[in-house]
C-alpha positions in Angstrom: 99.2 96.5 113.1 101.0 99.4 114.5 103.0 101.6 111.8 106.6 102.7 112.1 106.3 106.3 111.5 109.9 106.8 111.5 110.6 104.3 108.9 112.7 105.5 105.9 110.8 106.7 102.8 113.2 106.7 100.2 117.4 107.0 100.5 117.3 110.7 101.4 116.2 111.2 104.7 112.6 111.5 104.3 110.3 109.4 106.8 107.0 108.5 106.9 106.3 110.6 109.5 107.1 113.7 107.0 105.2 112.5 104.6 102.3 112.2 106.6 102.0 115.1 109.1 99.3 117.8 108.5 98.8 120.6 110.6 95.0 120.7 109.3 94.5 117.1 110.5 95.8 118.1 113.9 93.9 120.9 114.3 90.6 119.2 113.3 91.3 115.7 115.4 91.9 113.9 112.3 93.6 110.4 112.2 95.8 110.3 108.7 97.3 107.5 109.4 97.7 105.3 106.0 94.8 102.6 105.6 92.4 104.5 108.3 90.2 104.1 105.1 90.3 100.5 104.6 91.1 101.1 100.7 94.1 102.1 100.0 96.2 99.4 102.1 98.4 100.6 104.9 100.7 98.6 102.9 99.5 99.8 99.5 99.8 103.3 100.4 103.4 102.8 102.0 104.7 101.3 99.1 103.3 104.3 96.5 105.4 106.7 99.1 108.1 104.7 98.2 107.7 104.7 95.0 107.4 108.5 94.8 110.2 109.0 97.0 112.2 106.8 94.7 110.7 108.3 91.2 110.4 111.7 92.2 111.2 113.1 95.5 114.5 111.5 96.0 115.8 113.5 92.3 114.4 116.6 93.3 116.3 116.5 96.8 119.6 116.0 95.3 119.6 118.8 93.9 117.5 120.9 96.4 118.4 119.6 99.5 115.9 122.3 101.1 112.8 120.8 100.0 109.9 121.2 101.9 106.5 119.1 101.0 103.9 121.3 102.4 100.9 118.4 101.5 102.2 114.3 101.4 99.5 111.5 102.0 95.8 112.3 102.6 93.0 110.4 104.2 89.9 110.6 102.7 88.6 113.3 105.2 91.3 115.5 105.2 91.7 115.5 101.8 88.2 116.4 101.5 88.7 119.8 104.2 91.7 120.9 102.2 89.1 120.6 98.7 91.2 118.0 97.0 89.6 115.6 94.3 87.5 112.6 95.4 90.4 111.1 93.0 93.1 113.1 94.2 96.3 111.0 94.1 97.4 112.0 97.3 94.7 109.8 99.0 96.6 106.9 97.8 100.3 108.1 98.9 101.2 108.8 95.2 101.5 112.3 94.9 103.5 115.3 97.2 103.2 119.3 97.5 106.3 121.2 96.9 108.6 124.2 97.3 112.0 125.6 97.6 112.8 128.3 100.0 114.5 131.2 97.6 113.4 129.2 94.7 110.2 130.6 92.4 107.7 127.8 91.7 107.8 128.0 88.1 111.5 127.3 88.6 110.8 124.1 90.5 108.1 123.1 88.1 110.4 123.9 85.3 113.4 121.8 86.5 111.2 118.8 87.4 109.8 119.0 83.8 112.9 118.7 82.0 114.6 116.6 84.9 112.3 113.8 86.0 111.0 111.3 83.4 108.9 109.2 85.4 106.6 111.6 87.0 102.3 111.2 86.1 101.0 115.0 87.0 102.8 117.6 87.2 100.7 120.4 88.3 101.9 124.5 88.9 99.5 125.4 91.5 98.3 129.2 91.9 101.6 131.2 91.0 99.8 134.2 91.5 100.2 133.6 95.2 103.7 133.9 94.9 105.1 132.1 98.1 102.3 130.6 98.7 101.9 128.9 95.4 103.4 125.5 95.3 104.1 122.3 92.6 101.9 119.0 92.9 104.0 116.0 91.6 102.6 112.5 91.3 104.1 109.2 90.3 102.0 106.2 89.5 102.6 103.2 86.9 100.6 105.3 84.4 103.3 108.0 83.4 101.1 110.1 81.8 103.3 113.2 82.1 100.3 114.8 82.2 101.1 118.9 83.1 98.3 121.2 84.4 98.4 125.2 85.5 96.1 126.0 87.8 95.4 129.3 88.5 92.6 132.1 89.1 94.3 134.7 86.8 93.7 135.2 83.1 96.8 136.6 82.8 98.8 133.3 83.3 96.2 131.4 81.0 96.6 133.6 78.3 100.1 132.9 78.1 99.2 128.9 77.1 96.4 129.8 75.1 94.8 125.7 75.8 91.3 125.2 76.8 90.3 125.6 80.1 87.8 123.5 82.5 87.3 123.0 86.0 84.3 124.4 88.3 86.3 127.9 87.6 88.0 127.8 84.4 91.2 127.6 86.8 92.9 124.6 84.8 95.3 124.2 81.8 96.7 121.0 80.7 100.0 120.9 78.8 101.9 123.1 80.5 105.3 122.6 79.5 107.0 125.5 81.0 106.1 127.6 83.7 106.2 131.3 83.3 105.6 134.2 85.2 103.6 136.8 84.4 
């Protein structure tokens, strides 16, 4: 079955084609087409896009209409070159990296926070990189509203004051507000 890469995802302007592109698959020959894993569906993984566009990405664009989603879907191998989880939610179109040109990431986290109710991680990742820290947002029937900092500095977990875990101490859950340090 071929796929329509150009199909809408969403009602803002998004297509799949954006949603799927990855520099780091191109440059490594890698096909991340959704379903070249067997599991998820081409059609499973479609309609989880869909959903997340609908949810989560659509909300956000409206009011930043400058968006850009620097990670979308993810086969299993490229997910695995960029070190995502084995049980990363972007292997199964539901979950996008994000960031606003002249807009902090702790802003964006912040307005999504109080903004979108339907969201299931919301995750600040690596402020300390300053531009090049970004937001993960998921959507998935769960809703957990489950928030996360991740982050290599002390400095921004002593400001939660949670438990840490992870191979490096580098996450926080329930993050709810993003500040910088």
């Amino acid at each position: 079955m071929a796929i329509n890469i150009n199909q809408d995802i969403g009602k803002n302007g998004f297509k799949l084609k954006h949603l799927i592109w990855s520099n780091t698959a191109k440059n490594n020959g890698i096909n991340n087409m959704p379903g070249i894993d067997d599991s998820p569906s081409t059609d499973e993984i479609i309609k989880n896009l869909n959903d997340l566009a609908n949810n989560v990405i659509d909300p956000i664009l409206e009011i930043y209409p400058n968006l850009i989603i620097t990670s979308g879907y993810r086969c299993v191998e490229l997910n695995k070159i960029l070190g995502g989880s084995n049980t990363s939610q972007h292997i199964f179109g539901q979950a996008v990296d994000l960031k606003v040109p002249q807009l902090t990431t702790a802003d964006l986290y912040n307005w999504i926070y109080s903004n979108i109710t339907s969201y299931d991680q919301l995750i600040w990742e690596y402020p300390e990189k300053g531009d090049g820290s970004w937001v993960h947002v998921s959507f998935s029937s769960q809703n957990r509203k489950k928030t996360t900092l991740a982050s290599s500095r002390e400095e921004y977990h002593n400001l939660y004051n949670g438990t840490r875990y992870g191979s490096y101490n580098q996450y926080q859950h329930d993050i709810t507000e993003a500040k910088l340090v």
